[in-house]
C-alpha positions as a Python dict, from the first residue, in 0.01 Angstrom:
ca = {
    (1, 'X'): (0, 0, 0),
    (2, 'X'): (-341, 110, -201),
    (3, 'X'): (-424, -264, -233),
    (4, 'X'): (-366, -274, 203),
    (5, 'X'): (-605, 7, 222),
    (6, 'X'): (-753, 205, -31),
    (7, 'X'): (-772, 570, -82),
    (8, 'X'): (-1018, 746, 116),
    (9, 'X'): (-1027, 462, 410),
    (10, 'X'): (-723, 537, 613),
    (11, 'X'): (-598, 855, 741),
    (12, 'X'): (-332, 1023, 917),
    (13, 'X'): (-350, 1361, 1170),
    (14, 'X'): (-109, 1585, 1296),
    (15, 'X'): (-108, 1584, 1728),
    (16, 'X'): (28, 1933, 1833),
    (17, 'X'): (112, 1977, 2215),
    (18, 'X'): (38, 1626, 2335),
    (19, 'X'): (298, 1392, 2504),
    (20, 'X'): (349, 1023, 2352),
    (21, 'X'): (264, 848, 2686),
    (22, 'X'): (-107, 1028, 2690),
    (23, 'X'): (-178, 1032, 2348),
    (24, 'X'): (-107, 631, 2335),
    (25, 'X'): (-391, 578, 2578),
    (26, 'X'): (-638, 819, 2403),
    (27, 'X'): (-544, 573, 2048),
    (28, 'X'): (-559, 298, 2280),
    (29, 'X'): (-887, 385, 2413),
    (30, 'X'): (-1048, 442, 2086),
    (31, 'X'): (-934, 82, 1941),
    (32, 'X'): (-1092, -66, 2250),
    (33, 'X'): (-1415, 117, 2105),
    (34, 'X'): (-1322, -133, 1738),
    (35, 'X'): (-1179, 141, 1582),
    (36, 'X'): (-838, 163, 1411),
    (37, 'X'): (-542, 394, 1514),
    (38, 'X'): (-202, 386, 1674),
    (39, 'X'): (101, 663, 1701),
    (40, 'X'): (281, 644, 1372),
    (41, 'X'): (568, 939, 1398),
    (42, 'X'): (694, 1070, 1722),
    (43, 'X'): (866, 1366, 1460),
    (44, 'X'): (955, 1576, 1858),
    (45, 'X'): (794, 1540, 2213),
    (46, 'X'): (510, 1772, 2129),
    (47, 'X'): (460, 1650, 1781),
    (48, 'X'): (307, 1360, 1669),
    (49, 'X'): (125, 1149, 1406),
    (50, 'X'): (-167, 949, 1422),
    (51, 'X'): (-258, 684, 1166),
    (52, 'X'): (-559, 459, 1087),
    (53, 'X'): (-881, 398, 991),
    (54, 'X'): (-1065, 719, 848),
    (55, 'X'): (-1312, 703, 1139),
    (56, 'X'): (-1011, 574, 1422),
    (57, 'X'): (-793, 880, 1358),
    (58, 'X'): (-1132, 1121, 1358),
    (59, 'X'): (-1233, 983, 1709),
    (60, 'X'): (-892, 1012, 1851),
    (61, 'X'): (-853, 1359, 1718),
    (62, 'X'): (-1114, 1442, 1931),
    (63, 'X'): (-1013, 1261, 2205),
    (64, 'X'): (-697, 1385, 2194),
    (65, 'X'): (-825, 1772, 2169),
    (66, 'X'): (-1019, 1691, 2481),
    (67, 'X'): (-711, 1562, 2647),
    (68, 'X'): (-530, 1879, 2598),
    (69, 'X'): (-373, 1895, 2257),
    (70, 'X'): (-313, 2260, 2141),
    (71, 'X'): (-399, 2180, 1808),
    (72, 'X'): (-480, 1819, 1550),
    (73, 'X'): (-424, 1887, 1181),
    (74, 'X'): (-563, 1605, 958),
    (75, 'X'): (-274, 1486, 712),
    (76, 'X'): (-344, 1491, 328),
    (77, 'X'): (-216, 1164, 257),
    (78, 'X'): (-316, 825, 61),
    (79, 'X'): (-309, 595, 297),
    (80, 'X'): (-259, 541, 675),
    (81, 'X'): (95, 478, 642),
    (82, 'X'): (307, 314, 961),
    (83, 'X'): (-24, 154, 1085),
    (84, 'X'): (-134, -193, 1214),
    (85, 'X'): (-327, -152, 851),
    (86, 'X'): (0, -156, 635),
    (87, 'X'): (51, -506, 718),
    (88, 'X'): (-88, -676, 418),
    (89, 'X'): (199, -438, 226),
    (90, 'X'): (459, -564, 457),
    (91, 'X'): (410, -915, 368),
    (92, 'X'): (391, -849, -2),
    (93, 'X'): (714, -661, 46),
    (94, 'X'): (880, -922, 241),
    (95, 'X'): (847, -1126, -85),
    (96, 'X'): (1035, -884, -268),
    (97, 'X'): (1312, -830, -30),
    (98, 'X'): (1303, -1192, -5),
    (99, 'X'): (1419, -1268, -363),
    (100, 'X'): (1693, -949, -323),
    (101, 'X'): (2048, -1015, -183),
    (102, 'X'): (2083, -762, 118),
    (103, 'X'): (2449, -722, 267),
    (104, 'X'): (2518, -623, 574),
    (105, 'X'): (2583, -208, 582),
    (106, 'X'): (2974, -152, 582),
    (107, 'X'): (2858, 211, 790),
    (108, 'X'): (2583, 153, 1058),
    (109, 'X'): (2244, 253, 1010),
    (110, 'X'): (1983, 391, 1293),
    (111, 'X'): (1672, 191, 1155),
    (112, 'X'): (1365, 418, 1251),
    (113, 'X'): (1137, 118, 1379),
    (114, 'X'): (1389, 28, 1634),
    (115, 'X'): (1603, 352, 1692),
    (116, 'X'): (1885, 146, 1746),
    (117, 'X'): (2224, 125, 1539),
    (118, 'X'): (2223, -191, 1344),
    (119, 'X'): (2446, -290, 1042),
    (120, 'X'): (2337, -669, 959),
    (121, 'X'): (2165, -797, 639),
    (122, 'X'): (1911, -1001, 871),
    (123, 'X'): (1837, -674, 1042),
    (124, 'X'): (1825, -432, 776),
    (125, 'X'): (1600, -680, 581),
    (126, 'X'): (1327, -738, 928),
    (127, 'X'): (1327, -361, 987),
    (128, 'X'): (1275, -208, 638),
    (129, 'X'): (956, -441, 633),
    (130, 'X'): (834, -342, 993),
    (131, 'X'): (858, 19, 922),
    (132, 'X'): (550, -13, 698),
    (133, 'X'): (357, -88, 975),
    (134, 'X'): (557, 7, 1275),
    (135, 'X'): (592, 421, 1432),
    (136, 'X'): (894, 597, 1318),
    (137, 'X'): (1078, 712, 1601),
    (138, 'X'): (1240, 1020, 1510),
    (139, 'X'): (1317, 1142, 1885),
    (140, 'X'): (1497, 851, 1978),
    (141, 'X'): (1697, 792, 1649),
    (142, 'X'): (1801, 1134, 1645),
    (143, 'X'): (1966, 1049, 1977),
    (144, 'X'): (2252, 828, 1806),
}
């Protein structure tokens, strides 16, 4: 994940008080501007986590106080973890879990990416590799 991005270019913030739906378009307006930054957590409705480019996640923090979010705490983290940007780590870890034998899970799972129950080896492989760069849906996995 370092080698993805290294320390000090990607970041992660904290979104207090902000739904999903709105704070998508305020990340979605700010990679229209070439910037980098996407949801990464939805942890409850009115908490979520940003994640990006150093500069993406500042201008959306903004953006996103300006839409109406109580509060944005930047994240002190190394890298900007379930991001577009974690890609390059994804495919160096689907080489890995390429060369491991995964069996299918004998109790079923809730995989975070898709916030589904799954239980199959194909499955379990595909997700644990998306999750690097995919949001983790807490909300909806805590459903099951």
């Amino acid at each position: 994940m370092e080698e993805a991005v290294p320390s000090g270019e990607g970041a992660m913030a904290a979104v207090l008080g902000l739904k999903a739906e709105k704070l998508t378009e305020v990340c979605q307006t700010v990679a229209a501007d070439g910037f980098s930054v996407q949801l990464a957590n939805l942890n409850t409705p009115s908490q979520l986590v940003i994640s990006g480019t150093k500069e993406g996640v500042e201008k959306a923090s903004e953006q996103a106080k300006q839409a109406g979010a109580r509060r944005v705490v930047p994240l002190q983290v190394s890298g900007p973890f379930h991001s577009e940007l974690m890609r390059p780590a994804a495919e160096k870890m689907q080489e890995v879990l390429d060369g491991l034998s995964i069996a299918a899970a004998s109790i079923p799972i809730i995989a975070n990416v898709t916030a589904q129950v799954e239980s199959g080896a194909d499955e379990i492989r595909e997700n644990l590799i998306k999750q690097l760069y995919s949001p983790v849906r807490w909300v909806e996995s805590a459903k099951h």
